[in-house]
N, C-alpha and C positions, 0 to 999 in steps of 0.2 A: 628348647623351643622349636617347634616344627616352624619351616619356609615353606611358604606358600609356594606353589605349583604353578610356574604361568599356563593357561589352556594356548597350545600351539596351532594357529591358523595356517590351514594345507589346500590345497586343491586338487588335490592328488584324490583321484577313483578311485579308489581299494577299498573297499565295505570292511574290510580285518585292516585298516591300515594303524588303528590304536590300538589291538591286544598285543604285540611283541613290547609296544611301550609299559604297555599295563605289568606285564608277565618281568621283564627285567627292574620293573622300579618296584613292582613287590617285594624282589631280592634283596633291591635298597635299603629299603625300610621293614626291616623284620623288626628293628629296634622301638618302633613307634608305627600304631594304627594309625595315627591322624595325616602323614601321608601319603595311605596306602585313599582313605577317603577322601583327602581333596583329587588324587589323581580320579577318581569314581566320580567327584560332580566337575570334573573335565572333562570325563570321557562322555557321563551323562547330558552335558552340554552341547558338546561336539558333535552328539548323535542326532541331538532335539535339532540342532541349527541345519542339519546336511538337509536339502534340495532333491525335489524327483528330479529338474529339469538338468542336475550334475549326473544323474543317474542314479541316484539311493532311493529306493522305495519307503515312502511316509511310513508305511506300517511297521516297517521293518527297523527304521531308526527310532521310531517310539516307541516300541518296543524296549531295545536295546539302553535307550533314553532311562525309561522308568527304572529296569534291570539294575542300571548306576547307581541313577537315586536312592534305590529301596539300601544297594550294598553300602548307600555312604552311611546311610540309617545303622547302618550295624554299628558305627563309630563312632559319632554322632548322636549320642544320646541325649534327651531333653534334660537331668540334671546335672550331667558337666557342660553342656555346651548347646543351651537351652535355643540362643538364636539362630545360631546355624543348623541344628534340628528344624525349629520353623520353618528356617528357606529351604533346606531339601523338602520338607513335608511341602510345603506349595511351591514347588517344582515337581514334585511328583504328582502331585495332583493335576498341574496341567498338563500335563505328558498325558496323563490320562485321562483325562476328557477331552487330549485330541485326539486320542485313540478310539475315544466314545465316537466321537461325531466323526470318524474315518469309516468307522467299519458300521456307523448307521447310514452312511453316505452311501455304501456300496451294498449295503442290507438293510434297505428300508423297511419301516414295519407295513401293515397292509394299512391302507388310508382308510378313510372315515367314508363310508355314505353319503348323501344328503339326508338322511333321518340322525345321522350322527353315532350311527352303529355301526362295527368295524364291519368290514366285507366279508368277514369269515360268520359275523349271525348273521350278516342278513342276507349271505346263503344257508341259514341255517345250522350253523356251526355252533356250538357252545362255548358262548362268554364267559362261564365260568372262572377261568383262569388263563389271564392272557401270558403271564410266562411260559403255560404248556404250552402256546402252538409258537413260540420262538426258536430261532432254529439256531446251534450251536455260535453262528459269527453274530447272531442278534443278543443272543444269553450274555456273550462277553461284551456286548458294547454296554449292555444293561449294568452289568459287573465294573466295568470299568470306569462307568459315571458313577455305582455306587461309593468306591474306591475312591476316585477323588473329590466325592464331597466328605469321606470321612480325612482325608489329608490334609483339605483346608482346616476342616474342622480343627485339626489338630493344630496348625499354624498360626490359628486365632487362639488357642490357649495362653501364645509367648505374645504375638501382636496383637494387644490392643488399642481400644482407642486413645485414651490416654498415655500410653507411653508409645505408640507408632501410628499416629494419626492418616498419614497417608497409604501407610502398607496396609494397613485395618482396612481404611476403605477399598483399598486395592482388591484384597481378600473376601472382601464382602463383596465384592461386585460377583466377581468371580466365583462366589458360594451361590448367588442368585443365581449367576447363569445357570449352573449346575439344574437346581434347582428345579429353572425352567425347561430346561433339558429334559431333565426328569418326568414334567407333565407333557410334553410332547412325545416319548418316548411311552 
């Protein structure tokens, strides 16, 4: 039976200060994945919670955030361990929609007109296709809200209404957001 991992609260500045933890309790557990994956939504956690104003860059911890997530997914497969699959999946999902709305923060798209036509026709630019005139940090913010509404999606599979009443609606909010995201975007 695998023991749970407590996640260890630091203060300490060091942006690497959890890979030597990662790197020696791999060694630990070569006997058993599961964990090598709760240390992954430790480290995943620990990265989503660190602060610019400590000095860690948002992008950069969610980044590293999702990275976890996706690796605890390696272990964590939906038919042996169907509900903690869900919660990494919407945990990664919102790592990544804060990602979304970090890098559309600092890469807005071009606004609307008052005739309600982006700035690029109504200098004459072709609407044809608004993902062509997006530029690589707009592509990923686009990417990365699609990503995490495919991850709710996936966490409403195991939570539903009827057997997780509030995490369903929880999820549901959160798939809206997405959503509306989406139309603004």
């Amino acid at each position: 039976m695998a023991t749970s991992v407590p996640c260890v609260q630091t203060s300490v500045a060091d942006p690497c200060m959890f890979h030597p933890l990662t790197n020696a309790y791999a060694c630990l557990c070569m006997h058993s994945q599961l964990p090598w994956a709760e240390v992954n939504l430790c480290l995943a956690t620990a990265y989503a919670e660190r602060r610019p104003e400590d000095g860690f860059p948002k992008a950069e911890s969610l980044d590293l955030s999702a990275h976890h997530y996706a690796a605890a997914l390696e272990v964590f497969e939906k038919p042996k361990h169907p509900v903690e699959w869900a919660m990494v999946q919407a945990n990664l999902a919102t790592a990544l929609r804060e990602r979304s709305a970090l890098l559309f923060a600092e890469n807005p798209l071009p606004s609307s007109s008052a005739d309600g036509k982006k700035d690029e026709d109504a200098k004459g630019g072709d609407s044809s296709s608004s993902t062509e005139k997006l530029n690589p940090l707009q592509q990923e913010a686009v990417d990365c809200l699609e990503a995490a509404i495919v991850h709710y999606e996936c966490a409403l599979e195991v939570f539903s209404q009827s057997n997780s009443g509030e995490v369903w609606s929880v999820l549901q909010n959160h798939l809206a957001a997405c959503y509306a995201d989406r139309t603004v975007s």
